[in-house]
ZATOR-373159 format. One line per field, with one value per residue (C-alpha): residue number from 1; residue in one letter; chain; x, y, z. Coordinates in Angstrom, 3 decimals, decimal comma. Layout:
vexza <- NUM; ... .
pado <- a; ... .
drennu <- A; ... .
px <- X; ... .
py <- Y; ... .
pz <- Z; ... .
END
This chain:
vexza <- 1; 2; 3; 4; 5; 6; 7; 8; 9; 10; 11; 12; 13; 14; 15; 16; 17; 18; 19; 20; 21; 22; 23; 24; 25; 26; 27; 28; 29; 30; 31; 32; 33; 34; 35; 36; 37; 38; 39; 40; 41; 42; 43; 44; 45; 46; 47; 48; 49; 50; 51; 52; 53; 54; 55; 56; 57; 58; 59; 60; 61; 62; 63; 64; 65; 66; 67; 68; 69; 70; 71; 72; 73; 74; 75; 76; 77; 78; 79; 80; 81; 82; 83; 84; 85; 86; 87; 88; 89; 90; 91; 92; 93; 94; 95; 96; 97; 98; 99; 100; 101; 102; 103; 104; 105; 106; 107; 108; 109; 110; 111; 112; 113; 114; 115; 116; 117; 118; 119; 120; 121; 122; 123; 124; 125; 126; 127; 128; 129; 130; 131; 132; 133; 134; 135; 136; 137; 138; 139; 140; 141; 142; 143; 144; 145; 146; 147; 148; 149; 150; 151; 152; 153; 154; 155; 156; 157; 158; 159; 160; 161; 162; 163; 164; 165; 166; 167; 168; 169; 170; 171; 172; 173; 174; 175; 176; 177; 178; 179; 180; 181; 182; 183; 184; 185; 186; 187; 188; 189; 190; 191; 192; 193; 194; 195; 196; 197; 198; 199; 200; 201; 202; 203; 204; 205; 206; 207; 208; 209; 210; 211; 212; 213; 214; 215; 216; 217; 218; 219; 220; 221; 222; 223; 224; 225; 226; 227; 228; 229; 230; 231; 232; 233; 234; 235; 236; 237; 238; 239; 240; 241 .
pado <- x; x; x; x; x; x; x; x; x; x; x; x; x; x; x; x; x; x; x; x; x; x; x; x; x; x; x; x; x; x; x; x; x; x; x; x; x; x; x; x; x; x; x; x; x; x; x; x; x; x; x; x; x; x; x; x; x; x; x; x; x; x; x; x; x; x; x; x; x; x; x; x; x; x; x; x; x; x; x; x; x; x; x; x; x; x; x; x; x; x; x; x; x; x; x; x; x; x; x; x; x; x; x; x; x; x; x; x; x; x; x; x; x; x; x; x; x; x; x; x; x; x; x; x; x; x; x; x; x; x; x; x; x; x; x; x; x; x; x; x; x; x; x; x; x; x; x; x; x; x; x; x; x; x; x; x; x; x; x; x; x; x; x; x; x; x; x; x; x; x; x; x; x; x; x; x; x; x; x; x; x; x; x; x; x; x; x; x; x; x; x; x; x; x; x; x; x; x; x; x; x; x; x; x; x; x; x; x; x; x; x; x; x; x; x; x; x; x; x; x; x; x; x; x; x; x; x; x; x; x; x; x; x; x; x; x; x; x; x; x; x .
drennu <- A; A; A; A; A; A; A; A; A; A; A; A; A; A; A; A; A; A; A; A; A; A; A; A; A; A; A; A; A; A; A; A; A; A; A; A; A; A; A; A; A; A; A; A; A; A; A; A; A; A; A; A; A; A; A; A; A; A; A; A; A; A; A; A; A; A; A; A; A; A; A; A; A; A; A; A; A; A; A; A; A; A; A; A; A; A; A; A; A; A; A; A; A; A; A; A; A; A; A; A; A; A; A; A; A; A; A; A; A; A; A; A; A; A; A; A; A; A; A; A; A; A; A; A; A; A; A; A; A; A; A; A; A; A; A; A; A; A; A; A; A; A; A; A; A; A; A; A; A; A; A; A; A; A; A; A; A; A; A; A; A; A; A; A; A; A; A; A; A; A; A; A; A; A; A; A; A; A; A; A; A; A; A; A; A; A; A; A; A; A; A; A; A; A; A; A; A; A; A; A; A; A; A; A; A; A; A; A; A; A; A; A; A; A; A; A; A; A; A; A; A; A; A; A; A; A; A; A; A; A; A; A; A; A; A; A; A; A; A; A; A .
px <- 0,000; 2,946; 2,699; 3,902; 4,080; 7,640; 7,381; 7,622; 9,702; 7,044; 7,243; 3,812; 3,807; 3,984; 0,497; -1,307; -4,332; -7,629; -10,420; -13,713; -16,703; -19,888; -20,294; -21,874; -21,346; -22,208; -19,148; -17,090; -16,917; -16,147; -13,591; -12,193; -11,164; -9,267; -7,479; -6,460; -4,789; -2,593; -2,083; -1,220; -3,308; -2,429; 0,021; -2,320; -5,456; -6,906; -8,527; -10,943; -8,769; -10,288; -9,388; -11,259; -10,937; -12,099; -11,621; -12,738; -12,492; -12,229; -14,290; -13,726; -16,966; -18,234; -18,112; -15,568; -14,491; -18,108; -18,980; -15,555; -16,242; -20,046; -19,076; -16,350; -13,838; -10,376; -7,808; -8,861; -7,816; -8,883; -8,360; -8,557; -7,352; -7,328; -7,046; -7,751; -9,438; -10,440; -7,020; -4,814; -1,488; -1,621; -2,837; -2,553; -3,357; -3,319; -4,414; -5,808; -5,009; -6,594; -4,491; -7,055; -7,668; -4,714; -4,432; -1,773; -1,927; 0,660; 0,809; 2,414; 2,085; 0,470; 0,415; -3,585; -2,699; -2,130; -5,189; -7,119; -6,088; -6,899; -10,000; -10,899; -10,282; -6,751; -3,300; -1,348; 2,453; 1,619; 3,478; 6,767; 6,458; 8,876; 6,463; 5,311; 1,820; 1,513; 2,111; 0,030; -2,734; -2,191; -2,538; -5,947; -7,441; -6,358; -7,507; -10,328; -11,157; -10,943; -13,155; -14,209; -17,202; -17,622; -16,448; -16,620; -16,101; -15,630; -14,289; -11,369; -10,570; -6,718; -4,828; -1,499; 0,757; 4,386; 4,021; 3,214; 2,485; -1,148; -3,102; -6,838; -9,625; -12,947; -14,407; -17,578; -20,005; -19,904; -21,255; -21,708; -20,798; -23,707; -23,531; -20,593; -17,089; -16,271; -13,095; -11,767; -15,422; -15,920; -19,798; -20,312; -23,535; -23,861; -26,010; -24,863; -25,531; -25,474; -27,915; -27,611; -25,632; -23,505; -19,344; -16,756; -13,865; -11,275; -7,977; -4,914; -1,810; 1,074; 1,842; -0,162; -2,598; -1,172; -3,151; -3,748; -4,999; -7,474; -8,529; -9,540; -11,421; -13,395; -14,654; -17,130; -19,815; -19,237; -20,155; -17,568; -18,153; -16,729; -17,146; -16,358; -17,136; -16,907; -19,892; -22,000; -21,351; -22,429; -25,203; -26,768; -25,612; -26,707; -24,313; -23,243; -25,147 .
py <- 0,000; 1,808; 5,340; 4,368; 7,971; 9,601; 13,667; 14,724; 18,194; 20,315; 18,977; 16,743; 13,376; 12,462; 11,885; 8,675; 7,586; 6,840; 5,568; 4,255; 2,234; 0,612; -3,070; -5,598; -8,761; -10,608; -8,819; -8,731; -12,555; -12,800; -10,533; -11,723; -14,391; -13,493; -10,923; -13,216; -15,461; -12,908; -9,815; -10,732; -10,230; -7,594; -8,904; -7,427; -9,134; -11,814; -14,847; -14,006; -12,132; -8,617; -5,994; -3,585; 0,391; 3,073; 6,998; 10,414; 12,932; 16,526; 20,019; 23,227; 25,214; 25,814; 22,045; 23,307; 19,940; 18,363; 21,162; 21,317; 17,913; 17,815; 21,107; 19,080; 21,459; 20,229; 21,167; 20,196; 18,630; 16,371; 15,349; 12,097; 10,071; 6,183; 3,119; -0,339; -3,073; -0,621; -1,323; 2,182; -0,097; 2,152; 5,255; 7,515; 11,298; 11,763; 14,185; 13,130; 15,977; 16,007; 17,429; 17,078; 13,816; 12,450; 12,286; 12,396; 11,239; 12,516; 10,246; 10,357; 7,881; 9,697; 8,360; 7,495; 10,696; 13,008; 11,858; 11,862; 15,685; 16,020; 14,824; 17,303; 20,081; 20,911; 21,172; 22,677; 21,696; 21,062; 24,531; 23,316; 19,628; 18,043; 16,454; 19,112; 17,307; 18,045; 21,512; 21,904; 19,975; 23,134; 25,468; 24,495; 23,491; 27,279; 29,243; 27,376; 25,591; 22,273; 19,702; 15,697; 15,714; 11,592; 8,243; 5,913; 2,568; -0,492; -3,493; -4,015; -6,610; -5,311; -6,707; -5,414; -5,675; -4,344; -3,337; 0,537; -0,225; -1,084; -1,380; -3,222; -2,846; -4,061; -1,869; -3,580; -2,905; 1,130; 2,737; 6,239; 6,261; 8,323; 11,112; 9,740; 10,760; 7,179; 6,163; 3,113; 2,174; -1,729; -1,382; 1,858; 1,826; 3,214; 2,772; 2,467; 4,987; 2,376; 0,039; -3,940; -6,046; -2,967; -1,990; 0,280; -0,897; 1,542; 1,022; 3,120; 3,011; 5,675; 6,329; 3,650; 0,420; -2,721; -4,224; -7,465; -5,996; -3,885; -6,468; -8,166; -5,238; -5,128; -8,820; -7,470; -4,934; -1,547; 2,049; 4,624; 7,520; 10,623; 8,539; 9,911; 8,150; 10,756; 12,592; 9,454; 9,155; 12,655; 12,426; 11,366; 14,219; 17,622; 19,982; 23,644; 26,433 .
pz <- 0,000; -0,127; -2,950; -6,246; -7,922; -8,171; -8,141; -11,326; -12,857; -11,293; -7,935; -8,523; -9,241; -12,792; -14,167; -15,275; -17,382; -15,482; -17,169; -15,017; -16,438; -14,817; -14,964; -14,254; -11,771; -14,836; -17,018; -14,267; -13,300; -17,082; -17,122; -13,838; -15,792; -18,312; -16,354; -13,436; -16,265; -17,331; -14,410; -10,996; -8,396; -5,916; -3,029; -0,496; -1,535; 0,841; 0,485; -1,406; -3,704; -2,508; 0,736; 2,296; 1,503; 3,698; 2,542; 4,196; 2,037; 2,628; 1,027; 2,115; 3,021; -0,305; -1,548; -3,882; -4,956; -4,890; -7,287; -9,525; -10,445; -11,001; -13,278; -15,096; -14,375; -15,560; -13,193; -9,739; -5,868; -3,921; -0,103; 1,853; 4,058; 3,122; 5,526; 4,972; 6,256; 9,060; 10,956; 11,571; 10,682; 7,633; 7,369; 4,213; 3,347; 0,259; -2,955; -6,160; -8,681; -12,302; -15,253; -17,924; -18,741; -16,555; -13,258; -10,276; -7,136; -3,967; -0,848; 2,972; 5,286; 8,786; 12,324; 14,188; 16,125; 13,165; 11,335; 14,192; 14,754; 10,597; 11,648; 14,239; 11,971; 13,302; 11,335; 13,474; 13,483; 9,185; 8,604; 9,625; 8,122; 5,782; 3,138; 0,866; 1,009; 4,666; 3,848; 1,804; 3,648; 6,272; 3,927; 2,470; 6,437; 7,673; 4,057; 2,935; 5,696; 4,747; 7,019; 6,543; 4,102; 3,751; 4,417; 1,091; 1,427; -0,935; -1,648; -4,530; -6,416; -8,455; -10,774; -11,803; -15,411; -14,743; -18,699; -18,289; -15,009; -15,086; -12,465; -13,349; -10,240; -9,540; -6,858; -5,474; -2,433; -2,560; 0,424; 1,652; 5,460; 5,898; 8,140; 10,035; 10,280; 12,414; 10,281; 12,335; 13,021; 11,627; 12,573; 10,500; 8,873; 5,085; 2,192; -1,583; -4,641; -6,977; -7,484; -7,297; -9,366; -10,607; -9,772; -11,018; -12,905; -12,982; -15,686; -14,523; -16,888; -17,550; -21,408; -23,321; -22,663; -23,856; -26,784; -25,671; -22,090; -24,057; -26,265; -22,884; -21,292; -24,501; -24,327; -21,592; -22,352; -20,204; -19,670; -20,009; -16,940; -15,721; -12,023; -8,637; -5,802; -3,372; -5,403; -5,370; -1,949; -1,066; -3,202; 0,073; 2,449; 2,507; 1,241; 2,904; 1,603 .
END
């Protein structure tokens, strides 16, 4: 679970291809298949081939992000913090940025005590960290006033290609952790924004997509979306007027 983006010339990491679709159980057992026969499946998966992640992500007061992405605006943050399988033996913040159609992603590694203070709304100490991430983290929490806005949680199923370094996931069981900011909470309750028999298969690759690893994804039929899964999730939540 470890970050696998290197900072690019600019200081950001250097940006990758994302694309997301909608399937169905149906197309993904199918697909399942034929990937598992090729990729590997990710080292951290379990016995059933899948592990647990939990993300709270972050808006400032005026739901900037919610509202940058719903309005397709191209150049745009995001905040979370990531765990997994509800344990705090790793705990990530980390930014998505989109470039266009690519996308970056910058990762640190934080302690239960840091996030924990993240969570309360407090970033002080930030200013003086090492990690330019942390940094900035303080500067959006004491400008914008950046504050927990969901929990999304999910299931994921990855497969990996060292060959442009693709990355192939099934993300299954989506749920909003409705009205609750309980991270390490096991119990949480939540309800989905999609409806039954339907997942997210998301296709992350740096320059190019193999041929013979796109011949496979398009054995299976698809839908091709703009997807976030924070603004599913929210979908659910009233949002700050």
């Amino acid at each position: 679970m470890q970050n696998r983006f290197a900072a690019g010339k600019d200081g950001m990491p250097d940006p990758r291809h994302e694309l997301k679709y909608f399937i169905s159980d149906a197309a993904h057992a199918q697909l399942s298949a034929l990937l598992g026969s090729v990729l590997q499946l990710d080292a951290h998966a379990r016995e059933n081939g899948e592990y647990f992640i939990r993300s709270l992500y972050f808006d400032d007061v005026y739901d900037t992000a919610f509202h940058d992405k719903m309005g397709g605006v191209e150049n745009r943050d995001k905040y979370r913090i990531r765990i997994y399988n509800c344990s705090d033996k790793l705990i990530f913040l980390e930014r998505k940025h989109k470039r266009g159609e690519l996308i970056a992603k910058s990762s640190v590694r934080i302690t239960r005590r840091l996030c924990e203070q993240l969570m309360d709304g407090n970033p002080s100490g930030l200013d003086r960290a090492e990690n330019p991430l942390l940094r900035d983290m303080f500067r959006e929490m004491r400008t914008k006033l950046l504050k927990p806005a969901v929990i999304v949680d999910y299931h994921r199923e990855a497969y990996t290609h060292p060959a442009e370094d693709v990355r192939i996931t099934f993300d299954k069981r989506l749920h909003s952790g409705l009205f609750s900011y309980d991270l390490f909470n096991p119990e949480l309750n939540g309800v989905s924004p999609l409806e039954a028999g339907k997942m997210i298969l998301e296709v992350k690759y740096n320059r190019y997509l193999p041929d013979y690893i796109k011949s496979m994804l398009g054995t299976v039929p698809s839908v091709k979306c703009a997807i976030s899964k924070y603004t599913l999730c929210r979908g659910f939540e009233p949002l700050d007027e």
